[in-house]
N, C-alpha and C positions, 0 to 999 in steps of 0.2 A: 724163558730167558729173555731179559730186554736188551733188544739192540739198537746200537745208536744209528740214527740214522745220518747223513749226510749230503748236501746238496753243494753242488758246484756250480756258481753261476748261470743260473737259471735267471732265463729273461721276467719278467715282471713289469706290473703297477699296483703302486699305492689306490688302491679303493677308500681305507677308512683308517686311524688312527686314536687311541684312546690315552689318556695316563694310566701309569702301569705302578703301584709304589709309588716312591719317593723321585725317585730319577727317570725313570723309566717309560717305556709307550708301547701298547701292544700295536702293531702294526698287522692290517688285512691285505694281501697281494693277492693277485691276479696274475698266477705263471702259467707259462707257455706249456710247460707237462704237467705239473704237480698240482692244475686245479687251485682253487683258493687256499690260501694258508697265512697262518695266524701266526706271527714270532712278535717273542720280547727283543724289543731294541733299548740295549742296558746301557743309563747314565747320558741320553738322548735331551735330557732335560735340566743336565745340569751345567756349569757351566765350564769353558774351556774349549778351545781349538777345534779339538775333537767332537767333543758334540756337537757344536756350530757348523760341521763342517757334515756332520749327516744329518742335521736338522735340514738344511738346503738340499740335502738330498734327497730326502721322502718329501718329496712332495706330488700332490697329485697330478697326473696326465704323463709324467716323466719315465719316459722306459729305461728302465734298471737293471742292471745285471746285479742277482742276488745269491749269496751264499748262508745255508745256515746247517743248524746241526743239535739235535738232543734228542734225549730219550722217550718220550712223553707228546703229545699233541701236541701242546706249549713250547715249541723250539725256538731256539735266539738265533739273532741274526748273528751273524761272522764279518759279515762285508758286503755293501752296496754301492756299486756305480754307475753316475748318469751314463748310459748309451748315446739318448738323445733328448735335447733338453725338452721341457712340457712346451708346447704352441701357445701363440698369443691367443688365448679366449677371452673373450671381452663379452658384458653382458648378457644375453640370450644362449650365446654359445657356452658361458661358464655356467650359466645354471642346466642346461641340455647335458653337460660332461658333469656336470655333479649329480643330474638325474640317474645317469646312465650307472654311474659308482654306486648309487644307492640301492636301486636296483640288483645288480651284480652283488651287493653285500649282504644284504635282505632275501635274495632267495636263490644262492647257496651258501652248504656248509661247509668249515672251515677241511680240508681234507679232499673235497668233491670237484673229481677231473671232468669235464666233458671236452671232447673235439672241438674244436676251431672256434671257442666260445673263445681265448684271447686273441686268435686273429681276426674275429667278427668285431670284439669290442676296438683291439687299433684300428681297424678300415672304419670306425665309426665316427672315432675323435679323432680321426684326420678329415674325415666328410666335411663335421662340423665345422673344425679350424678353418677350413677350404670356403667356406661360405659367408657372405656376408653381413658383420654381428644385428644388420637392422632387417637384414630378411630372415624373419622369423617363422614365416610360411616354410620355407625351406630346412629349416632348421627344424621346425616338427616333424617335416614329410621323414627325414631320418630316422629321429626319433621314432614312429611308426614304422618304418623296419626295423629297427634293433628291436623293437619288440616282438616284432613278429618273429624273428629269429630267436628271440631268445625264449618263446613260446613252444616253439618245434626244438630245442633245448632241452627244455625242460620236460617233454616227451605228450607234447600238447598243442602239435602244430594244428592251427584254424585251415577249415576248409574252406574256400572261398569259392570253391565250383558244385559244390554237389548237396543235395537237399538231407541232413543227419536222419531223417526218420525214411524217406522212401529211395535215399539215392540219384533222386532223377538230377540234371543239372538243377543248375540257379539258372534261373530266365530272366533278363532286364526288365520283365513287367510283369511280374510276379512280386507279390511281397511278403518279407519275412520276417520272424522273430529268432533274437537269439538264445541261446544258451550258451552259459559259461563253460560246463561239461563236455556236449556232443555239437557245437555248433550252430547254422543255420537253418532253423524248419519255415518251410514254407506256413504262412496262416491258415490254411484250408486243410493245409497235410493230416491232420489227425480226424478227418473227415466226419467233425462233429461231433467228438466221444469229450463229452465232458472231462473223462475220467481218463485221457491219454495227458501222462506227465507232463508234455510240451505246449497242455493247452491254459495253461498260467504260465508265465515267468515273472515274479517276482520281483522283479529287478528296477522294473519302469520307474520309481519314484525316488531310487537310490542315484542315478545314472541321470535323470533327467529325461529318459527317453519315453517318460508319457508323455510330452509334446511330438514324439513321433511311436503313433501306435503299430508302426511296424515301421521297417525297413525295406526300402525299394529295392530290387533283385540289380538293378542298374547301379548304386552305389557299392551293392557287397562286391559286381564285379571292373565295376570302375578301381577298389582297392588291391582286386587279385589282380590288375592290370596294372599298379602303381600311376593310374591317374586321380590326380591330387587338386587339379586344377577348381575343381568345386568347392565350395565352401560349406556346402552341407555334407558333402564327401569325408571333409578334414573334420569335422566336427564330428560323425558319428563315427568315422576312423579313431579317434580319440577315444571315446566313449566305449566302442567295444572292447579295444587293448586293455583301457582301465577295467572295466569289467571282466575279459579274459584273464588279468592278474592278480585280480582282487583275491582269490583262494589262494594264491599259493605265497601270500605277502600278512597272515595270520589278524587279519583286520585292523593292523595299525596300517595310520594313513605316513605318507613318505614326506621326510622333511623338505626334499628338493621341489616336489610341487608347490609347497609356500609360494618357494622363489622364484619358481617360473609360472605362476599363476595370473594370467592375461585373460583380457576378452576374447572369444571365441570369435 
């Protein structure tokens, strides 16, 4: 038996939008219980009062109260209102809150709830809006937690204290290499065995990090302590995230890094 479903004003955000038909836009939200979901928003694109008047609505960063309803994955929207309008984001901040929506769009699916992944993303892009558009240091440091949270999300929180192959801590002078998989192994930790999987990774020439042949035990916990103040710190903070999400982002690369792609 198929049953309709129905939803009543469920808080939300626009993540992503497409043409749908003739008139039409399939819209991707970001709700408060129901996980990401995918509705047709019907005659959105043609003209008239009415569609003018929810085209100003969907738009992105803008908490919505949403209703929809059908029988199928594919449900339409019923009715959308601003809660509260989107914040001024102005350069570095717009391309950081369009990172974040691509992200959020790219890896989950349409149907897929997780806990407090839409009050992690609002406390994220109000951080941003909260900050100012030409400090850009700070506006990555963000960006580096929403990742990291949204790592432990996706059921792949990074350990920033404990060594993945023997468990010992991380030492500030110790140094280590990473893996995308299980984390940070110490260099030495496989105690000479050619043949222990952690004694290649791979990675160094995709990431950049053959300029750095390991990682100092003082930066992986300069991050597990969210101190940011270094600049080799922010750098190889970057560089792990990208490489922690590189597998679960199907090897295309994310149109918002374009946009916010700066000197390090």
């Amino acid at each position: 038996m198929v049953i309709t479903v129905s939803i009543e004003l469920e808080r939300c955000f626009l993540l992503h939008q497409r043409p749908y038909r003739e008139t039409s836009v399939i819209a991707e939200l970001l709700t408060e219980h129901e996980g990401r979901v995918s509705l047709v928003c019907k005659g959105v694109r043609s003209a008239g009062k009415k569609a003018s008047s929810l085209r100003s609505t969907l738009q992105p960063f803008t908490l919505l109260n949403a209703s929809w309803s059908g029988k199928t994955d594919l449900k339409s929207l019923r009715q959308a209102e601003v809660i509260t309008p989107p914040p001024r984001l102005h350069q570095s901040q717009l391309y950081a809150g369009l990172y974040l929506n691509e992200l959020l769009f790219r890896l989950f699916h349409s149907g897929e709830s997780h806990t407090n992944l839409f009050s992690r993303y609002q406390a994220s892009i109000s951080e941003i809006a909260s900050l100012d558009p030409d400090d850009t240091i700070s506006i990555e440091v963000s960006l580096r937690r929403f990742e990291a949270r949204l790592l432990a999300t996706l059921g792949f929180e990074l350990d920033f204290m404990r060594d993945a192959i023997t468990g010992e801590p991380i030492t500030a002078d110790g140094e280590y290499r990473f893996h995308t998989e299980n984390g940070f192994c110490r260099v030495d930790s496989n105690n000479g065995d050619p043949d222990n999987e952690y004694s290649e990774i791979n990675v160094d020439s995709v990431l950049g990090l053959n300029a750095h042949p390991s990682i100092a035990g003082s930066v992986i916990l300069a991050i597990k302590n969210d101190d940011y103040h270094d600049k080799k710190v922010r750098q190889l903070a970057k560089k792990i995230m990208r490489l922690a999400l590189a597998p679960h982002l199907g090897g295309r690369p994310l149109k918002s890094r374009e946009l916010y792609r700066r000197p390090d």
